[in-house]
Structure formats: structure tokens, C-alpha cells
C-alpha positions as CSV (number, residue, x, y, z in Angstrom):
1,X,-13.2,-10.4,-0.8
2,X,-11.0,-9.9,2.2
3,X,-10.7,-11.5,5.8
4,X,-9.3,-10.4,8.6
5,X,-7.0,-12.6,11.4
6,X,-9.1,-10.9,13.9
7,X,-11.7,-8.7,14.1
8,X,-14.9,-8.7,16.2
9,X,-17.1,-5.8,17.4
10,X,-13.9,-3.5,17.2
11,X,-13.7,-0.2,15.3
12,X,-11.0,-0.2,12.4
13,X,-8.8,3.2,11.9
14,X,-8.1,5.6,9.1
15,X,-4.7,5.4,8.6
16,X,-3.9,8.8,7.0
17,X,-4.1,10.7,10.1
18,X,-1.7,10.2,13.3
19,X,-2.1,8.2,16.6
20,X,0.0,9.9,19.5
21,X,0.0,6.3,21.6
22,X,2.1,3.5,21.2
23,X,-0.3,1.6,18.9
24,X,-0.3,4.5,16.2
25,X,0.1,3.2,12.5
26,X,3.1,3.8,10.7
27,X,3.4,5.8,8.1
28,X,1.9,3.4,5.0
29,X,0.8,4.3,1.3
30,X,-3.2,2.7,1.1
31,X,-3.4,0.7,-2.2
32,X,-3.9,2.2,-5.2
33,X,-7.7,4.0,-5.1
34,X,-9.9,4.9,-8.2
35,X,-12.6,5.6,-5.7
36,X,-12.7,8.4,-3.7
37,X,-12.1,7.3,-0.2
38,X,-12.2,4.1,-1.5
39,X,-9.9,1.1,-2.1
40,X,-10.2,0.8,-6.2
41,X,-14.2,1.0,-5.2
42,X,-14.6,-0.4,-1.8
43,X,-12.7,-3.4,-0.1
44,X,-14.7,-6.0,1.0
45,X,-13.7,-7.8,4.3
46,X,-15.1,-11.4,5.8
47,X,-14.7,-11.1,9.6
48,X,-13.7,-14.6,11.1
49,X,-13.8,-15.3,14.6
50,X,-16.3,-12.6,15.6
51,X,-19.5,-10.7,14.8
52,X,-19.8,-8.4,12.1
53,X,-19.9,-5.2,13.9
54,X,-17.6,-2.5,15.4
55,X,-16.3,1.3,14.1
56,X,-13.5,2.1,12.0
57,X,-11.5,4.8,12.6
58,X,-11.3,8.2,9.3
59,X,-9.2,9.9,11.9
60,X,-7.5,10.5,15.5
61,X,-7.0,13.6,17.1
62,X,-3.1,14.4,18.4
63,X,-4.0,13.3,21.9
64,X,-4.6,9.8,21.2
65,X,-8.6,10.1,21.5
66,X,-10.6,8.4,18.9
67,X,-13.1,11.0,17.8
68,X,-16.4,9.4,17.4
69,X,-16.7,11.1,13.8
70,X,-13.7,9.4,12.4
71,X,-14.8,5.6,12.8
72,X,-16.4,3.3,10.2
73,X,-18.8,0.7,11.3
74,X,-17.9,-2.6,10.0
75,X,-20.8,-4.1,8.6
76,X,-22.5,-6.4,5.6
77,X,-23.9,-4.3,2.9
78,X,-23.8,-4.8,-1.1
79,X,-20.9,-4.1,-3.0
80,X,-20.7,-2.0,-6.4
81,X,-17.0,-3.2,-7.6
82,X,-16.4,-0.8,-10.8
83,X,-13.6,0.9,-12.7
84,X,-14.0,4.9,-13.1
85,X,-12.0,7.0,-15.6
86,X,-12.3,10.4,-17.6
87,X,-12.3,10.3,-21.2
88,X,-13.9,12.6,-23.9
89,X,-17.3,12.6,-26.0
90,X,-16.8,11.6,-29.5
91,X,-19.1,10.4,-32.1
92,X,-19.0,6.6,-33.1
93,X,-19.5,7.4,-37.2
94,X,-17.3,10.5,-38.3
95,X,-16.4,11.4,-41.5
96,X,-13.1,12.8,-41.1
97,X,-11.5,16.1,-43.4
98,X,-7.7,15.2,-43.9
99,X,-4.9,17.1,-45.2
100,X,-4.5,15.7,-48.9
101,X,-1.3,18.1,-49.3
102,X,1.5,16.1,-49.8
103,X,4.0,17.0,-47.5
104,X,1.8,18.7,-45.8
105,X,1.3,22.6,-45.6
106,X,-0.1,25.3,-42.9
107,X,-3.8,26.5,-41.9
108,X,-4.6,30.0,-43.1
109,X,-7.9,30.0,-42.2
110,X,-10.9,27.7,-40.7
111,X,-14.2,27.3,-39.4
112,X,-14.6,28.1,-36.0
113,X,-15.0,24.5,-34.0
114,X,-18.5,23.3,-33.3
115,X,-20.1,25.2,-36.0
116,X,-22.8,24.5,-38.5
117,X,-22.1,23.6,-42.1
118,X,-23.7,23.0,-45.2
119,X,-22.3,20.5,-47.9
120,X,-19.8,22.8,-50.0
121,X,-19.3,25.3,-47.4
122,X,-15.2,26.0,-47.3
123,X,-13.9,24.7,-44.5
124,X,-10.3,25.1,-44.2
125,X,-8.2,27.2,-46.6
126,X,-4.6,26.1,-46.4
127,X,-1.3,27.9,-47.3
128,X,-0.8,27.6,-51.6
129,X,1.6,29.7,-52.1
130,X,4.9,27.1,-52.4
131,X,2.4,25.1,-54.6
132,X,1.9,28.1,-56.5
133,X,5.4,28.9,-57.7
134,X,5.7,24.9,-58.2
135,X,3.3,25.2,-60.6
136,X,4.3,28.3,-62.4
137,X,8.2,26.6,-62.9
138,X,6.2,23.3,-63.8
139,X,4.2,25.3,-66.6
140,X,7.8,26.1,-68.3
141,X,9.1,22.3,-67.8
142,X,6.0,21.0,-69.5
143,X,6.1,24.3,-72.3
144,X,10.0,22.8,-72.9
145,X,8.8,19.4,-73.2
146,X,6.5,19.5,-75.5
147,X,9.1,21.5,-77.9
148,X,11.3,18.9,-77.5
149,X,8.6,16.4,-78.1
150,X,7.4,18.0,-81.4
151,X,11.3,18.4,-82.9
152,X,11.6,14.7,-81.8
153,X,8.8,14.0,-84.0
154,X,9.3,16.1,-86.8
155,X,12.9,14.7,-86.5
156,X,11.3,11.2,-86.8
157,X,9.0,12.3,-89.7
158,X,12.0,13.8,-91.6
159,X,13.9,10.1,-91.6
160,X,11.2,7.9,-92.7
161,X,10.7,10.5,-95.6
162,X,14.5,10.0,-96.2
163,X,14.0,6.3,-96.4
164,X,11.2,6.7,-98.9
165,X,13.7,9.7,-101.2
166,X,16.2,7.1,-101.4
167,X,14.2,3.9,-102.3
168,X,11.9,5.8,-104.8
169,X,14.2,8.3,-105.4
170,X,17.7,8.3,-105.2
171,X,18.1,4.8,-105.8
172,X,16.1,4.2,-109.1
173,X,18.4,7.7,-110.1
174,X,21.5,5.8,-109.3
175,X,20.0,2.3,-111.0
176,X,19.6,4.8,-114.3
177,X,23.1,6.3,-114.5
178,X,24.2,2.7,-113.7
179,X,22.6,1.6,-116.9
180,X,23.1,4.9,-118.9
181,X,27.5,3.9,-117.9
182,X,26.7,0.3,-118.8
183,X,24.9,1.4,-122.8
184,X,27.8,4.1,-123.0
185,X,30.0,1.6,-122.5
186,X,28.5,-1.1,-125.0
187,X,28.2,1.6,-127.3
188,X,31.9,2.6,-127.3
189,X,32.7,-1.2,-127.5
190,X,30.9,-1.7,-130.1
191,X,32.5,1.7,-131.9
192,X,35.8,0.8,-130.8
193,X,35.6,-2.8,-132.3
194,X,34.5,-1.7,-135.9
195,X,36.8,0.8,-136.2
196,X,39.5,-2.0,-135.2
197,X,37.9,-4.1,-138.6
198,X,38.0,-1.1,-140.8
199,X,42.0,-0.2,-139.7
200,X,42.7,-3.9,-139.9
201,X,41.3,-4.0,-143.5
202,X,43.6,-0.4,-143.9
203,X,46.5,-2.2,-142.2
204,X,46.7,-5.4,-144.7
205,X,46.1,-2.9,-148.2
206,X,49.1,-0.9,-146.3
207,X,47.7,2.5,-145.7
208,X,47.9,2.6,-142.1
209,X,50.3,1.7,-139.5
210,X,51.1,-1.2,-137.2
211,X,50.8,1.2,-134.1
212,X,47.7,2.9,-135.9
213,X,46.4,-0.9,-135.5
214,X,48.0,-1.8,-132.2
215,X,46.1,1.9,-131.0
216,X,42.8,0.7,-131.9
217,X,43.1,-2.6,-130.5
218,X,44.1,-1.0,-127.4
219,X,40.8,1.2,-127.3
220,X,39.0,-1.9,-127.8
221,X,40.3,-3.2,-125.0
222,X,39.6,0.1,-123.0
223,X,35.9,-0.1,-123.6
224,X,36.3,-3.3,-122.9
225,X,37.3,-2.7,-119.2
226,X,35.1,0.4,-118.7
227,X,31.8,-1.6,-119.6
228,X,32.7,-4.1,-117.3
229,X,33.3,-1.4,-114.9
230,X,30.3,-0.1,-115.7
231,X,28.3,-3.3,-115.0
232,X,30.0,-4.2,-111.9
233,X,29.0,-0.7,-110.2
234,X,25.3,-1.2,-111.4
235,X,25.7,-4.9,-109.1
236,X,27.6,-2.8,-105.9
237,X,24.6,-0.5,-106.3
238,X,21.9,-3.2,-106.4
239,X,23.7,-5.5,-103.8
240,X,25.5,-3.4,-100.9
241,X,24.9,0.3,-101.4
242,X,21.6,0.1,-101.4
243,X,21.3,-2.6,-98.2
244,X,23.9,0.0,-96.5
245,X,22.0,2.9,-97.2
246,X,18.7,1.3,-96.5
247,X,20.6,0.2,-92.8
248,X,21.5,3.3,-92.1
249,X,18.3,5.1,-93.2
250,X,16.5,2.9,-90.7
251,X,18.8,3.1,-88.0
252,X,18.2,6.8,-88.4
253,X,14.5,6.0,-87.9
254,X,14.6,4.1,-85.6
255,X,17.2,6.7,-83.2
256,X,14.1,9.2,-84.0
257,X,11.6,7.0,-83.1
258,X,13.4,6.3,-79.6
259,X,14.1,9.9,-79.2
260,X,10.2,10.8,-80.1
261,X,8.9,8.7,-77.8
262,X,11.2,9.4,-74.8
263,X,10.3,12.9,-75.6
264,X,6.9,12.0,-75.3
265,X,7.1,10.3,-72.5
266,X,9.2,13.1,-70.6
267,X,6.1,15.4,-72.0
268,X,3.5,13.3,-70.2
269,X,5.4,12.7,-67.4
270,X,5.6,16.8,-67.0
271,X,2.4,17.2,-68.1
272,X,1.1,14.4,-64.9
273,X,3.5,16.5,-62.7
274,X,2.1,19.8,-63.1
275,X,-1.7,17.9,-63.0
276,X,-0.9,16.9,-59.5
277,X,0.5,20.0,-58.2
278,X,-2.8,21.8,-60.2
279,X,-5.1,18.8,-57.8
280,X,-2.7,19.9,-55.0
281,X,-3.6,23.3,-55.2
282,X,-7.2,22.2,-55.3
283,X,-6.6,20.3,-52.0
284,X,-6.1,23.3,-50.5
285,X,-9.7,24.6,-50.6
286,X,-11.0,22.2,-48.3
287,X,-15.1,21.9,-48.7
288,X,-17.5,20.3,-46.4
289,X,-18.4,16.9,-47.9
290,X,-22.3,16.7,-46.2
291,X,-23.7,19.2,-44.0
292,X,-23.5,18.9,-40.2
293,X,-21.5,20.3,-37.2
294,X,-17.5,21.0,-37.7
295,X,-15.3,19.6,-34.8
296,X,-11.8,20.1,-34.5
297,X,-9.3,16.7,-34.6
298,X,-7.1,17.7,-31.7
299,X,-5.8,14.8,-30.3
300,X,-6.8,13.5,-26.7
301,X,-3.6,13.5,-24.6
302,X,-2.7,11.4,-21.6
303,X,-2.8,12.5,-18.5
304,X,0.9,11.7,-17.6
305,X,1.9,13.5,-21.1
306,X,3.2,17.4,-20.5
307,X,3.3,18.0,-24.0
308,X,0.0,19.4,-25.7
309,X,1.2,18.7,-29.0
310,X,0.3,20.8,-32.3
311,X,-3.1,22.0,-32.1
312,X,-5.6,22.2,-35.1
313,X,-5.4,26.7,-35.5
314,X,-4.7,29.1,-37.8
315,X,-0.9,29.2,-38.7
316,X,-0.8,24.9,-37.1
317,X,1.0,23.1,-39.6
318,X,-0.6,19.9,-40.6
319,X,1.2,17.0,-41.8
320,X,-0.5,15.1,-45.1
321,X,-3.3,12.7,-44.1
322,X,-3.5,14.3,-40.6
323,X,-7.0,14.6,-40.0
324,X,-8.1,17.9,-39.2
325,X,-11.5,18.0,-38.9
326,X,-14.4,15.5,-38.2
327,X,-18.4,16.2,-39.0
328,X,-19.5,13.6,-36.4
329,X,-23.6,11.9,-36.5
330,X,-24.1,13.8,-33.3
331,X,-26.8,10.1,-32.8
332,X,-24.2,7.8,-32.2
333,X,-21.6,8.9,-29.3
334,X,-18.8,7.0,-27.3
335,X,-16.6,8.0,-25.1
336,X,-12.7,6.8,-25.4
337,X,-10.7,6.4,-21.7
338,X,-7.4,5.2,-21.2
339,X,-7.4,2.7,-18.9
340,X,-4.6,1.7,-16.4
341,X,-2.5,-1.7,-17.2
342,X,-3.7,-2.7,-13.9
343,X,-7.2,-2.5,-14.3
344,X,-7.5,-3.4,-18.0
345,X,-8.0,-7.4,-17.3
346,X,-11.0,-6.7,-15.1
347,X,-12.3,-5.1,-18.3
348,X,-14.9,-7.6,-20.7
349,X,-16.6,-6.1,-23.7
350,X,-20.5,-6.4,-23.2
351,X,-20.1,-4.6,-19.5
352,X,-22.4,-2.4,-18.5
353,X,-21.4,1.4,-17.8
354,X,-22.6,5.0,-16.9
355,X,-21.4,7.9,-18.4
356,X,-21.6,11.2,-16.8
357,X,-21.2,14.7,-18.5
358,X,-21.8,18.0,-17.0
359,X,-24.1,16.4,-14.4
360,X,-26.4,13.7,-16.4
361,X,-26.0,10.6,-16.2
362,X,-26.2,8.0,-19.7
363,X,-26.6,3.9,-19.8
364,X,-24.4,2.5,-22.0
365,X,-21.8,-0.7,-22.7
366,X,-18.3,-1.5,-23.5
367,X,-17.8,-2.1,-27.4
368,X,-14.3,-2.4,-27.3
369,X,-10.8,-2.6,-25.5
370,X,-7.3,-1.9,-27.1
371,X,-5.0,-5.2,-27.2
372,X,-2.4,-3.4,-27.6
373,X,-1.5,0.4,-25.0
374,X,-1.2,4.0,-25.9
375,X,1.5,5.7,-27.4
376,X,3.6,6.6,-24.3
377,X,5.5,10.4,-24.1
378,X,9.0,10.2,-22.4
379,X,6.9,11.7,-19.5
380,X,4.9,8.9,-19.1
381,X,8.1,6.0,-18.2
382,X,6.5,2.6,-18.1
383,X,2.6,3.5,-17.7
384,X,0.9,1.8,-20.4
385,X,-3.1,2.8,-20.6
386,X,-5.0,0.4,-23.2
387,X,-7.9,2.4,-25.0
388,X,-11.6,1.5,-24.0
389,X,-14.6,2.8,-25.8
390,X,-18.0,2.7,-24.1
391,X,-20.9,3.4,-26.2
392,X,-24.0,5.9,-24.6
393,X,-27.2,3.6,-25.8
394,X,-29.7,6.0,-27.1
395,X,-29.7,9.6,-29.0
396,X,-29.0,12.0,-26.1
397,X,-29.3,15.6,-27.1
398,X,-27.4,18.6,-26.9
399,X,-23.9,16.3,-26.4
400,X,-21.2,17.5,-28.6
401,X,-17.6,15.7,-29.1
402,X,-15.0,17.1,-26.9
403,X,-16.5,17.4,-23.7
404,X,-15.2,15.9,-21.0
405,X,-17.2,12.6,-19.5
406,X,-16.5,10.5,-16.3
407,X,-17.3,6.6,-17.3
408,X,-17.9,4.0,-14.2
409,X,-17.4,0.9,-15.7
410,X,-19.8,-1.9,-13.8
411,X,-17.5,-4.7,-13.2
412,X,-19.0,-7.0,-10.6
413,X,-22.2,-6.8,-8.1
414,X,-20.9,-8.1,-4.5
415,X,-23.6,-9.0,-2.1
416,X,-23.9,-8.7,1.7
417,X,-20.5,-8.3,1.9
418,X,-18.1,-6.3,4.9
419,X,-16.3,-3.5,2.9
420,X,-14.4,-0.7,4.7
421,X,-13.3,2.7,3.2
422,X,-9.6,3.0,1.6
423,X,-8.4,5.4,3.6
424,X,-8.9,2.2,6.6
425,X,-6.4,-0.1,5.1
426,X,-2.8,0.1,5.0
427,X,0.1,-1.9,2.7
428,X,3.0,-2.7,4.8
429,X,5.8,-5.2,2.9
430,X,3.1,-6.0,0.4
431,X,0.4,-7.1,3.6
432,X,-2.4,-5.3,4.4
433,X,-3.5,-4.3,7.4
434,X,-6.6,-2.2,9.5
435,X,-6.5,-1.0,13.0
436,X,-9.1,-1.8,15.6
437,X,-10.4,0.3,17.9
438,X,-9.9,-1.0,21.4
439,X,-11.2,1.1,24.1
440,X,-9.3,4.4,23.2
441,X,-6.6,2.6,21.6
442,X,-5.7,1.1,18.2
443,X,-4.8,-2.6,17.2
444,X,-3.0,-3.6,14.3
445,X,-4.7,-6.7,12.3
446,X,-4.0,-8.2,9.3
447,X,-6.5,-8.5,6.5
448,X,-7.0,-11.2,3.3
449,X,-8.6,-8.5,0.9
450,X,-11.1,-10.1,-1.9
451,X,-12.3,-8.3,-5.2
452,X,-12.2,-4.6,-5.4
């Protein structure tokens, strides 16, 4: 509430019109008005000193006579102190249609806004055709990699296969030459050593040589060496060819095992990338998940903002997750305003509001206020809004999201209170001030405003 120094049965002055006498108000800026006419609703005024009573001025003419027209008479009456803002209809449950393209993609075609739909009906058709050459190109990566998958395997199947020729193959047919040297050997030993008794026998009853005999010992001797040869390669077989061969057979495997399964791998991995891009493609055929009435996502933009951003169209790119759609329950609606930082903490969740939309008027509440403002443009400079959402109580008919709704916010109930009109008050070096009519003039007062 607001009191004046002094004001009796005078008449206060509009201040947005001139004063040709001496007393004429300068030229002021009211405070900030959400009313029209009004100071933010109405400003209450407590007259001390004096009666309640008297005329305010709405306007002088150029001559300096107060025209009766333009006064206010200051008297008690009950106070309606509210906050007013547009803001648009929109359903409190949506299920919202969002681009799943990743990377998003353009709008070939759509349902027209605000029409009817039946569960399956398509409702957006998006671009494909990048996705569809992605796919063609991924077709060939994934025909590659599962070439290279299968040689990788058949690779693999052809080393443990070598493993198994050399352990039940190859070896044993080494083991048997081994042996087969080893009784060749013995045998010629044996051969060489009887023919040694029968030259020595020769030798002593002179019919042969000393070299004959000194030749067959030598050939003893030979066989000697060559079955001891014989049995050492049989234990290089058994004891370090085989464990080398066996190390490299598996090391083989095992290379082919790595390779077959990196192969595999790079198969599935190909195989999960051409999947997605097939689900991409699906994405683009956007279907109506339950039946009901198609409304378009466009954003709601400030008032300060100049930019109208990207619009949901044909040929509108859409970014991925960007809702583009919404099927609202046309039985729950809100409206969403942007309310001013310097109204916002005369805001309380639970207050009572009325919404009006082309005309009617719907009861209703406030359900929720932002704690934290509005993405600003660079239009905007330092206004911040906070987002309020008052919900319309009931199931009003024939209301559709999008249209544009004026919300009065109820914020207190003053009673038998003085109030004057905006337009009668004045803020000079942050003091506020009303001029009283006195006979055909105007005096300045000051005023102590209250709640507005």
C-alpha cells in the first residue's frame, strides 16, 4: 500500500499529458505497468492528513484547464493485485514423436498440424537417401568381412589338422625310419664284426693280409659310429624335434585362432553397423504410436527474441532427438508464460489463476515455476523470464495446443483500499509522486506506494 505526504479532497493528475502552468509535471516514465492503465494492477494509496476523496487528473488540455473527464476520484474500494502474461495452450501429458536419426536428417513430408490420426498412420517421412547409399557401401564391408572371416577360419582349421599330421603322422614316420637306421646299423655291426673273426682266423693260417685285417677292423668300427648315429638321431627326434615342431605347430594355431576371431569380430562388428543404419532407415518412416490429434513441436519464442528459429515444415532439418511432433490428451491442458524476473517472487505455486483464450474465460492454479530463467537470444541482453505453468481445472472442449491464452495470475485480494490508475503516478529519482488538483492548478505530492 502507498501513502501520500498530503492529500485531502484534491484531485490527482495523469501525468502522460502536458500542464501549460507553472505547476505542470515534468516529463517522468510511470513504473513499470502490466495493467492497462494501471500500475502493475492498481496502486493502492493511504491518504494521511485528510479525507479520502478528491479527482485525479487522465489528462489536461494545452491551456492549463483541467478537463473534468480526465480526473480520478480518489477513493477506498477493493484491490485485485495480480500478475498478467500471454503464453500458449499446451497439453499437460504428451507423448512426443522425436527424430531418432542420428545426426539428424530433413522432413520430406508430414501430416498437416492439428490433424486426426489413427495408431500406425505415417506421420513424417524423412529424407533416406544418404542412409541409403550408407547402407549399400555397408552391404560390401560386411560381404568382405565375412570372406575374411571364413579364410581366417579355414586358415585356423588347416593348422590344428597340421598339428594332428605331424603327431599321428609325420612323427611316428620319422620315429620308424629312426629305428629302421638304428636295426640297419645293428645289422651291419653285427656283419662287420663276424667277418672281422673269420679274416682274423684267415690272417693267423696266413691267407690274408694285415691291411685286409686292419680293413675289416676299420668297417667294424664304421658301423660302430653309424649305429650310434643312428640312435642318437632317434633321441633328437623324440626329445627336441618333435617339442620344436609341436611349438611351432601351435604357435601357428594359435596366430589362426587370433586372426579367426578378430575376423569374426570385424564381421560382427560390420554386420551391427549395417543393422543400425538398416534401424536408421526404419526411423525414417515415422508412425503414429496411439491415435489422437497431431501438433507441431515448434518452439514458443520470447517476446524479446527476433529470431523465429527452424520451424517444424517440409524441407526443416531436424536435429536427432528434436521433437517434432506431440499427440497431446486434449483433457489435461496448461498454459506455459514467461514471467518477468521482477514479478517472479510474487509468484507461489497453489495460486489461483484465469485463463482466457479467444474470449472464455478458464479457472485454474499454478503447478509450477522455473528455478532457474529462459534461454536468453543476444536480443534479449539481461532479461531473464522464469517459466510458469498454470493448469485450466476441468476438460474444456474444442481447446487445441498452440493457441494463444492471456493468464491473470491472482496474487493478493486488497480490501477497502485508495488505488489510483498508473498513468496518475510518476518516478522521479526513484520517488514517486501524484499531482493534486487545486482549483485549476496542479500540486506535486509525494506518495509511499504499498503492494501492486
Amino acid at each position: 500500500m502507498a501513502t501520500t505526504s498530503d492529500i485531502r479532497e484534491e484531485s490527482v493528475v495523469r501525468t502522460d499529458t502536458g500542464l501549460s502552468d507553472g505547476h505542470a509535471p515534468p516529463n517522468a516514465v510511470p513504473t513499470e505497468s502490466s495493467g492497462a492503465g494501471w500500475l502493475i494492477a492498481l496502486v493502492a494509496l493511504v491518504l494521511v492528513g485528510g479525507g479520502v476523496g478528491g479527482a485525479a487528473y487522465y489528462a489536461s488540455n494545452q491551456t492549463g484547464e483541467t478537463n473534468k473527464n480526465e480526473l480520478y476520484a480518489v477513493a477506498k474500494r477493493d484491490l485485485l493485485v495480480s500478475v498478467t502474461e500471454d503464453g500458449n495452450l499446451e497439453s499437460a501429458a504428451n507423448v512426443d514423436i522425436k527424430c531418432r536419426v542420428e545426426g539428424g536428417s530433413t522432413i520430406l513430408k508430414i501430416v498437416e498440424d492439428g490433424s486426426r490420426v489413427n495408431e500406425g498412420d505415417v506421420l513424417v517421412e524423412l529424407d533416406s537417401s544418404q542412409l541409403e547409399e550408407q547402407i549399400t557401401q555397408q552391404r560390401i564391408a560386411v560381404n568382405k568381412a565375412q570372406a575374411s572371416m571364413v579364410q581366417a577360419e579355414k586358415d585356423l582349421a588347416v593348422a590344428v589338422i597340421s598339428k594332428q599330421e605331424y603327431l599321428e603322422g609325420t612323427f611316428r614316420q620319422d620315429v620308424q625310419n629312426a629305428d629302421a637306421q638304428i636295426t640297419i646299423a645293428m645289422e651291419n655291426l653285427r656283419t662287420a664284426e663276424n667277418t672281422l673273426e673269420h679274416v682274423k682266423r684267415m690272417f693267423r693260417k696266413g691267407y690274408v693280409s694285415k691291411l685286409q685285417r686292419e680293413s675289416q677292423e676299420f668297417a667294424v668300427k664304421t658301423a660302430k659310429l653309424e649305429l650310434e648315429s643312428a640312435k642318437i638321431a632317434k633321441e633328437v627326434l623324440e626329445k627336441y624335434t618333435k617339442a620344436k615342431m609341436l611349438e611351432d605347430l601351435q604357435a601357428k594355431i594359435d596366430a589362426a585362432r587370433t586372426r579367426a576371431s578378430s575376423e569374426k569380430e570385424a564381421y560382427e562388428l560390420e554386420k551391427s553397423k549395417l543393422k543400425r543404419l538398416e534401424e536408421q532407415l526404419e526411423n525414417c518412416i515415422i508412425k503414429a504410436p496411439q491415435s489422437g490429434m497431431v501438433v507441431y513441436a515448434n518452439e514458443q519464442r520470447s517476446r524479446f527474441s527476433s529470431s523465429q528459429g527452424p520451424s517444424i515444415e517440409e524441407g526443416a532439418t531436424v536435429r536427432e532427438r528434436q521433437t517434432i511432433l506431440r499427440l497431446p490428451d486434449l483433457s489435461r491442458m496448461q498454459v506455459k508464460v514467461n514471467v518477468h524476473e521482477s514479478k517472479v517472487d510474487k509468484l507461489e505455486v497453489g495460486m489461483r489463476a484465469i485463463t482466457t483464450i479467444q474470449g472464455r474465460q478458464f479457472p485454474g492454479e499454478v503447478v509450477s515455476i522455473a528455478s532457474q530463467p529462459e534461454a536468453t537470444s543476444f536480443w534479449q541482453g539481461n532479461v531473464k523470464e522464469y517459466a510458469t505453468i498454470v493448469k485450466i481445472e476441468g476438460s474444456p472442449k474444442d481447446l487445441k495446443p498452440g493457441m494463444t491464452a492471456s493468464v491473470e495470475i491472482q496474487v493478493n485480494y486488497l480490501k477497502d483500499v485508495i488505488a489510483v490508475p498508473v498513468s496518475c503516478v510518476v518516478e522521479i529519482g526513484g520517488k514517486h509522486f501524484a499531482w493534486i488538483k487545486e482549483g485549476d492548478t496542479a500540486v506535486k505530492r509525494r506518495l509511499r506506494l504499498g503492494e501492486s
